[in-house]
N, CA, C and O atoms as CSV, one atom per row, in Angstrom:
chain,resi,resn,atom,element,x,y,z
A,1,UNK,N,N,164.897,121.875,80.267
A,1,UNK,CA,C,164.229,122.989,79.632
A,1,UNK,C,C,163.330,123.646,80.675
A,1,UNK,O,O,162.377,123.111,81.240
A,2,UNK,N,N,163.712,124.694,80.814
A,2,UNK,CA,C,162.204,125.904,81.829
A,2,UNK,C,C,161.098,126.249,81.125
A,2,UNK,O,O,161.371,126.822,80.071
A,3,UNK,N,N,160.058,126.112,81.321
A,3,UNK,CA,C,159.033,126.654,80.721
A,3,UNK,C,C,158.560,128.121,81.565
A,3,UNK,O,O,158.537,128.160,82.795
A,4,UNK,N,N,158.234,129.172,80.788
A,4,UNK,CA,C,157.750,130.280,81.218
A,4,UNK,C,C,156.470,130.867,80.816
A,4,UNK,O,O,156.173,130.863,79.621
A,5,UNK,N,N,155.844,131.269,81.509
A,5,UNK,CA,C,154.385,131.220,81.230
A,5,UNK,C,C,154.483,133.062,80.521
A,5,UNK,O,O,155.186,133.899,81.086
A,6,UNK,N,N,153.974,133.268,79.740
A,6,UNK,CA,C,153.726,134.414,79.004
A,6,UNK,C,C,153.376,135.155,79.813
A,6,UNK,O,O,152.658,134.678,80.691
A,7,UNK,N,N,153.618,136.205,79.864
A,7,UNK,CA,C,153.256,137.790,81.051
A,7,UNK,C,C,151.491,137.950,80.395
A,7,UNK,O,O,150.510,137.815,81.127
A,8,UNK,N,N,151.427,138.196,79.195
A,8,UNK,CA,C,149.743,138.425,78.657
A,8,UNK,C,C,148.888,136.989,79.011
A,8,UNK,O,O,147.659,136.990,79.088
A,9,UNK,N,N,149.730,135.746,79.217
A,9,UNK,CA,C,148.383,134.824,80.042
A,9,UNK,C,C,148.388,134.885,81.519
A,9,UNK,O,O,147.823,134.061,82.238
A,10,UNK,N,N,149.111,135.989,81.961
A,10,UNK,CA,C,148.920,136.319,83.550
A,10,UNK,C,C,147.738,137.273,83.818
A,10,UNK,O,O,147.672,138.358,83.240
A,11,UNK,N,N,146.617,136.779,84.877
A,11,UNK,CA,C,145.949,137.897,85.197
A,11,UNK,C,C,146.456,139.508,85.529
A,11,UNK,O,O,147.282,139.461,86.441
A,12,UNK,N,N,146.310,140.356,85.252
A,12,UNK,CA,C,147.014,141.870,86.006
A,12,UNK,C,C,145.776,141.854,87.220
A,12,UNK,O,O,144.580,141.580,87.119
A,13,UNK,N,N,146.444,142.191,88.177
A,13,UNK,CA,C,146.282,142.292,89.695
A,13,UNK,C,C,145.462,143.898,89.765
A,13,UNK,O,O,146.139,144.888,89.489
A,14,UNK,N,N,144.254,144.035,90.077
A,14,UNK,CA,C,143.704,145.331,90.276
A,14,UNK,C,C,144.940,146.524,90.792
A,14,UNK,O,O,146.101,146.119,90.857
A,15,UNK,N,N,144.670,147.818,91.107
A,15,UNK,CA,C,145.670,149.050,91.589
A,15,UNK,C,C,145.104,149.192,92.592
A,15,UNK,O,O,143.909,149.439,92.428
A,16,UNK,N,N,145.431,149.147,93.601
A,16,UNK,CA,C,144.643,149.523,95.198
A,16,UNK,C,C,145.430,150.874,95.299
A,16,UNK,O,O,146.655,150.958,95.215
A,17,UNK,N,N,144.503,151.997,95.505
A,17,UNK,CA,C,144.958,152.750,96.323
A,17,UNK,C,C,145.063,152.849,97.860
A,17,UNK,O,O,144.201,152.267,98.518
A,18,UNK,N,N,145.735,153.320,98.296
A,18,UNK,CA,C,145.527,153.630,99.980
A,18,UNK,C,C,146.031,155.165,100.233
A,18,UNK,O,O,146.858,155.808,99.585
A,19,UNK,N,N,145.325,155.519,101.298
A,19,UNK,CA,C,145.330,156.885,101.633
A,19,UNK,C,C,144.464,157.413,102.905
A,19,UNK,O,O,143.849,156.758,103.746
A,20,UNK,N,N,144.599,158.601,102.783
A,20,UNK,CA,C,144.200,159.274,104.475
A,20,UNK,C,C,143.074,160.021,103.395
A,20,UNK,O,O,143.398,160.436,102.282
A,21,UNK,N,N,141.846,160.089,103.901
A,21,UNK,CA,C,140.832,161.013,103.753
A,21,UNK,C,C,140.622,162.338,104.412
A,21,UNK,O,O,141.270,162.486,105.448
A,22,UNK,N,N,139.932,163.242,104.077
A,22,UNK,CA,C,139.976,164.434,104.653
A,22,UNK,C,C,139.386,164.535,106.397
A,22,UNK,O,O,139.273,165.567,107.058
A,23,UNK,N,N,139.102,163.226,106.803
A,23,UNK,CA,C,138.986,163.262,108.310
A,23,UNK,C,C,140.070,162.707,108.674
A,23,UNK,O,O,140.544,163.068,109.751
A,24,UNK,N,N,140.690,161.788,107.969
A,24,UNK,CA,C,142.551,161.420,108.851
A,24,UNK,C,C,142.006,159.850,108.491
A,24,UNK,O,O,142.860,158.977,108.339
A,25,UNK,N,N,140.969,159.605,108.395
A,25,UNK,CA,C,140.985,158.226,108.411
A,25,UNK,C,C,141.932,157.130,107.375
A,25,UNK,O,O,142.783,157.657,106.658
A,26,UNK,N,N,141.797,155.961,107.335
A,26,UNK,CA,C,142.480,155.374,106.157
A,26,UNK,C,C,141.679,155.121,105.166
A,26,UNK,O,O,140.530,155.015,105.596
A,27,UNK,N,N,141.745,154.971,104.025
A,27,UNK,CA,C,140.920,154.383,102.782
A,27,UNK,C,C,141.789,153.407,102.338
A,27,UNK,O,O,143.011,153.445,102.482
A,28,UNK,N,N,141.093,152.442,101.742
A,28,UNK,CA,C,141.792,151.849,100.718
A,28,UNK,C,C,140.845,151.471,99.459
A,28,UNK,O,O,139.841,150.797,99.692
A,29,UNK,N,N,141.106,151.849,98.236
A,29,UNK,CA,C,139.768,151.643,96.945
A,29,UNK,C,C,140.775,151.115,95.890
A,29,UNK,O,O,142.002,151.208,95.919
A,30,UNK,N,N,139.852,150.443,94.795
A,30,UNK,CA,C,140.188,150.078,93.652
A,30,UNK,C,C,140.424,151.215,92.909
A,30,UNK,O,O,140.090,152.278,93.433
A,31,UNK,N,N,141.027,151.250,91.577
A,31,UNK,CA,C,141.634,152.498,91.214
A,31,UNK,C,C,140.213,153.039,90.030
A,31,UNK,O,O,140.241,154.092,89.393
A,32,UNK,N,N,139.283,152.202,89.994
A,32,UNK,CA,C,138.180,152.149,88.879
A,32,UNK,C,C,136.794,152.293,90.166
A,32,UNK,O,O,135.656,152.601,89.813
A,33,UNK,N,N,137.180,151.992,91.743
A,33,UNK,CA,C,136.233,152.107,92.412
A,33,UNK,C,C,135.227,150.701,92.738
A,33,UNK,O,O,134.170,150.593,93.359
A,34,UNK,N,N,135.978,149.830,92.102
A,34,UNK,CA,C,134.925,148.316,92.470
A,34,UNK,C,C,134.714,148.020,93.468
A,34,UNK,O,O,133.624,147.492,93.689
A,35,UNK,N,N,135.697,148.229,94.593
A,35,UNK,CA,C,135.762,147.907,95.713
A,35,UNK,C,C,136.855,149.229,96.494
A,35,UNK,O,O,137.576,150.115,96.034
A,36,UNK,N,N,136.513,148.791,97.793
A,36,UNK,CA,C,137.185,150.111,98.900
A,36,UNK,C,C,136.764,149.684,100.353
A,36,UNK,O,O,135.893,148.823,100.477
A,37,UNK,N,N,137.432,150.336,101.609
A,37,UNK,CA,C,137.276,150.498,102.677
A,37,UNK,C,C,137.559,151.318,103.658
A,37,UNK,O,O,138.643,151.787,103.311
A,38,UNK,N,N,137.307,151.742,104.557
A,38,UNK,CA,C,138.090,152.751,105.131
A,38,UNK,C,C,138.242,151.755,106.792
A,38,UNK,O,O,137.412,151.019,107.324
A,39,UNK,N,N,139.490,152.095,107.184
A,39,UNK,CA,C,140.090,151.409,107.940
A,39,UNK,C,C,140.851,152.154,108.978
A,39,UNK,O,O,141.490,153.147,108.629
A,40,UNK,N,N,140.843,151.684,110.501
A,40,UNK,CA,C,141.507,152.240,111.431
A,40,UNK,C,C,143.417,152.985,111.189
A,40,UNK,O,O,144.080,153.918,111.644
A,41,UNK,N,N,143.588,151.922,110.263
A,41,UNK,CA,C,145.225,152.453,110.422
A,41,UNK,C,C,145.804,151.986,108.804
A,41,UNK,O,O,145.198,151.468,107.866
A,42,UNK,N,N,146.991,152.342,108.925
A,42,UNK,CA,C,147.246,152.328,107.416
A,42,UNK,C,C,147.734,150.518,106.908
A,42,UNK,O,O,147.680,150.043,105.774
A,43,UNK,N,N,148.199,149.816,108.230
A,43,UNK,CA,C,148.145,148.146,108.578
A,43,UNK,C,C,147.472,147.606,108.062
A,43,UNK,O,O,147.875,146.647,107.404
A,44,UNK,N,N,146.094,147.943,108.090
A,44,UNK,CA,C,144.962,147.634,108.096
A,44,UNK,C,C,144.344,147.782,106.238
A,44,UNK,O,O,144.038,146.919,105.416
A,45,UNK,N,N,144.362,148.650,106.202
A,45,UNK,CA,C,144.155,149.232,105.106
A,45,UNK,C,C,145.067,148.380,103.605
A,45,UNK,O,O,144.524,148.077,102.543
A,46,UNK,N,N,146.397,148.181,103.935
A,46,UNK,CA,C,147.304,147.670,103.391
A,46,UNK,C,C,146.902,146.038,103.410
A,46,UNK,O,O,146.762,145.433,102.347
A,47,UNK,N,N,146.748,145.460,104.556
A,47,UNK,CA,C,146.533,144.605,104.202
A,47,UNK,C,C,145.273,143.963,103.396
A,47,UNK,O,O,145.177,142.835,102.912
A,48,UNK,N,N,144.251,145.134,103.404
A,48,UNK,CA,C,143.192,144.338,102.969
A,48,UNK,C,C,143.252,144.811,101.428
A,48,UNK,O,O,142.369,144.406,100.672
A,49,UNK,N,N,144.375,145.745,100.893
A,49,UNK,CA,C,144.475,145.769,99.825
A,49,UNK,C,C,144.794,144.269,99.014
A,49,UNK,O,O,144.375,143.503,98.146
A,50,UNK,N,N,146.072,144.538,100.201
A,50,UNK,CA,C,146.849,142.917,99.291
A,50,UNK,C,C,145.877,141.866,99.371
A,50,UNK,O,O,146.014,141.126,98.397
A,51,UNK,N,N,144.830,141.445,100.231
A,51,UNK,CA,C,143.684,140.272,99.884
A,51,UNK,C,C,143.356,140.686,99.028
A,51,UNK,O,O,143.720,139.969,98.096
A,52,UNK,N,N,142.680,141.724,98.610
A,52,UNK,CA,C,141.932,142.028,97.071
A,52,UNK,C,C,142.446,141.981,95.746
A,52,UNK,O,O,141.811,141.784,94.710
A,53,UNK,N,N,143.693,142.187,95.894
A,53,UNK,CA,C,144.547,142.421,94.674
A,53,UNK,C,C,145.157,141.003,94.636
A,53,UNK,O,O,145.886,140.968,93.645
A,54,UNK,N,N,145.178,139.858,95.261
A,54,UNK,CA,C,146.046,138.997,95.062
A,54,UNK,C,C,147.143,138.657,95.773
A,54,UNK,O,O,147.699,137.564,95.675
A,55,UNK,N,N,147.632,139.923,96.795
A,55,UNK,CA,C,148.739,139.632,97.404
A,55,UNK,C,C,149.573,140.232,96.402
A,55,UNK,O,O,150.739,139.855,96.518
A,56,UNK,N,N,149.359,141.123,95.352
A,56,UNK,CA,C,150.945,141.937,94.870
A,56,UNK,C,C,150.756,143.389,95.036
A,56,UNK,O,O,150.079,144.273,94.510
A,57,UNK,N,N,151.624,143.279,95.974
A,57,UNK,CA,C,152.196,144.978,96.507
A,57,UNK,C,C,152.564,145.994,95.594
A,57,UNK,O,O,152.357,147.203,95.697
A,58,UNK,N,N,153.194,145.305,94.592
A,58,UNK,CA,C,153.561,146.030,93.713
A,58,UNK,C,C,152.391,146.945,92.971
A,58,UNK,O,O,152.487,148.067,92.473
A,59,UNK,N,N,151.486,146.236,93.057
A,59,UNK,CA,C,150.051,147.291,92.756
A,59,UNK,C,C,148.888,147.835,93.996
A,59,UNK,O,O,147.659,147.891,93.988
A,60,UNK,N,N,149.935,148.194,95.040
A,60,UNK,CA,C,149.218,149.097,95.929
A,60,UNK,C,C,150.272,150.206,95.537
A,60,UNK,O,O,151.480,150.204,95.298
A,61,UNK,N,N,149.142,151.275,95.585
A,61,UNK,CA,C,149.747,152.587,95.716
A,61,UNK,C,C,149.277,153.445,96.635
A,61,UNK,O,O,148.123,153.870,96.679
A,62,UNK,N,N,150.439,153.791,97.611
A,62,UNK,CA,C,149.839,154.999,98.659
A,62,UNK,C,C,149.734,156.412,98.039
A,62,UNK,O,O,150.269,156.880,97.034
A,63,UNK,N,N,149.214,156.741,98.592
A,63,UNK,CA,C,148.562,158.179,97.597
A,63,UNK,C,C,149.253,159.601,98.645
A,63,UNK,O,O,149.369,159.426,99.858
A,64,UNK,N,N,149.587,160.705,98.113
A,64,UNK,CA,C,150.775,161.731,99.204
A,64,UNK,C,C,149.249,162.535,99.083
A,64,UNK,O,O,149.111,162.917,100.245
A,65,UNK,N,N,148.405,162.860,98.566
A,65,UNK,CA,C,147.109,163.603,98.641
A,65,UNK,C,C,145.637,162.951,99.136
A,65,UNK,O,O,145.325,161.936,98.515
A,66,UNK,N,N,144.810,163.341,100.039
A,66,UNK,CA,C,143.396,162.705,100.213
A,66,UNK,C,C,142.792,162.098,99.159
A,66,UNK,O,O,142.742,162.575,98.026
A,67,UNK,N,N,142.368,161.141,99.473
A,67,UNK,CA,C,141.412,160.456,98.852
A,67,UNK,C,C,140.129,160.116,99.560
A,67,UNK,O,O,140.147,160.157,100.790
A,68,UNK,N,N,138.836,159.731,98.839
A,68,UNK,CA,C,137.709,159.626,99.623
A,68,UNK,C,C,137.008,158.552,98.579
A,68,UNK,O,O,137.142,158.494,97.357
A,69,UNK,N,N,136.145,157.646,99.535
A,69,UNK,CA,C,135.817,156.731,99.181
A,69,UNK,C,C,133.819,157.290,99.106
A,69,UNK,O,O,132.967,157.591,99.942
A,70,UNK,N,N,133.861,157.203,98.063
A,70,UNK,CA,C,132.179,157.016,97.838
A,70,UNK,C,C,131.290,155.582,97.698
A,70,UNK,O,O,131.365,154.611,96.946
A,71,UNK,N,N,130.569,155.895,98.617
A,71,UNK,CA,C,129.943,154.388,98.607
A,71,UNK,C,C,128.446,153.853,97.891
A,71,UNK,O,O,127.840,152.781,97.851
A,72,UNK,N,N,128.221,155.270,97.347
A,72,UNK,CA,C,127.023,155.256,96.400
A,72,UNK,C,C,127.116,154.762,95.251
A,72,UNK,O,O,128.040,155.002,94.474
A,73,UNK,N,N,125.672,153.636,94.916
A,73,UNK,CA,C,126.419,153.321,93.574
A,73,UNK,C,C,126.458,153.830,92.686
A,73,UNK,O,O,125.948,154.935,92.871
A,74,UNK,N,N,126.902,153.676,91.334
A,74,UNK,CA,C,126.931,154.510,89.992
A,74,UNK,C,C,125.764,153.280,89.229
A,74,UNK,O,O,125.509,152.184,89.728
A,75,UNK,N,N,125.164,153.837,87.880
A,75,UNK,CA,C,124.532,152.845,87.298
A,75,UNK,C,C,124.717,151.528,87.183
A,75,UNK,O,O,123.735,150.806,87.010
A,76,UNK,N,N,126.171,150.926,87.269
A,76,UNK,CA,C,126.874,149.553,86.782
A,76,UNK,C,C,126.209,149.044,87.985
A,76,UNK,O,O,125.535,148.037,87.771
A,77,UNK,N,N,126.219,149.482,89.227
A,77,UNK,CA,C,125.971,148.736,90.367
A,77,UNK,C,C,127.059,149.028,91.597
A,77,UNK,O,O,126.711,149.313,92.743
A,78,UNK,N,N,128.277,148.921,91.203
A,78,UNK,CA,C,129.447,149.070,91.314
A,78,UNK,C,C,129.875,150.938,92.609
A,78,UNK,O,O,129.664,152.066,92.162
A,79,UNK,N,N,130.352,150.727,93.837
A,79,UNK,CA,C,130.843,152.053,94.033
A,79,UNK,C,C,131.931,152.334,93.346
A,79,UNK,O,O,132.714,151.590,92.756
A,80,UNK,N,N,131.897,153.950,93.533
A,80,UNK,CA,C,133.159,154.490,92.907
A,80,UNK,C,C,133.906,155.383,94.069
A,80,UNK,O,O,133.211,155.602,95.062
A,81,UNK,N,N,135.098,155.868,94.066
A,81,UNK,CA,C,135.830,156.952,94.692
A,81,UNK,C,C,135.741,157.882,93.880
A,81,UNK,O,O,135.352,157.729,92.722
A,82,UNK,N,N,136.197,159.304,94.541
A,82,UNK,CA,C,136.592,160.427,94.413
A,82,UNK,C,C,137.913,160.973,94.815
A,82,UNK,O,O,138.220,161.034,96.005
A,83,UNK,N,N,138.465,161.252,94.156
A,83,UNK,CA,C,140.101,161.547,95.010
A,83,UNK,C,C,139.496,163.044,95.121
A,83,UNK,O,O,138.557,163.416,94.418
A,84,UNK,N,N,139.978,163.657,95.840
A,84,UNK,CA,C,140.119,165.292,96.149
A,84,UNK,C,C,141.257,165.638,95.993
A,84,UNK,O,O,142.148,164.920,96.446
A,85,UNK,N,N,141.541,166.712,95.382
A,85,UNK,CA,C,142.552,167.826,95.165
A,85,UNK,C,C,142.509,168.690,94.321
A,85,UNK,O,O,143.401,169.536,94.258
């Protein structure tokens, strides 16, 4: 017999975005803004998505428009992003 573990007792893995900001740089942020970085290359960026998220790719998303990472906090404590467009 296989046992299979239910998809709803699996954690869901945060959405990392990644993207180029309006100076060229890389970003990479949570899709709610909990976390982010901006990073030399898109390598870089990628990988430190997948540490944050767990290691599933499947919830990085590269973004075809700028994004920008705000590092100020909001009331929660917490930064947020701004995408531009």
């Amino acid at each position: 017999m296989k046992l299979v573990e239910p998809s709803s007792c699996s954690p869901t893995a945060p959405t990392v975005l990644i993207g180029r900001n309006r100076r060229g740089h890389w970003v990479a942020c949570e899709q709610n803004g909990i976390f982010g970085g901006l990073f030399v290359n898109r390598a870089q960026a990628f990988k430190y998505a997948l540490c944050e998220n767990g290691h599933h790719p499947e919830f990085i998303v590269e973004m075809s428009h700028e994004i920008e990472l705000n590092i100020c906090a909001n009331p929660g404590g917490a930064g947020t992003k701004r995408m531009a467009g």
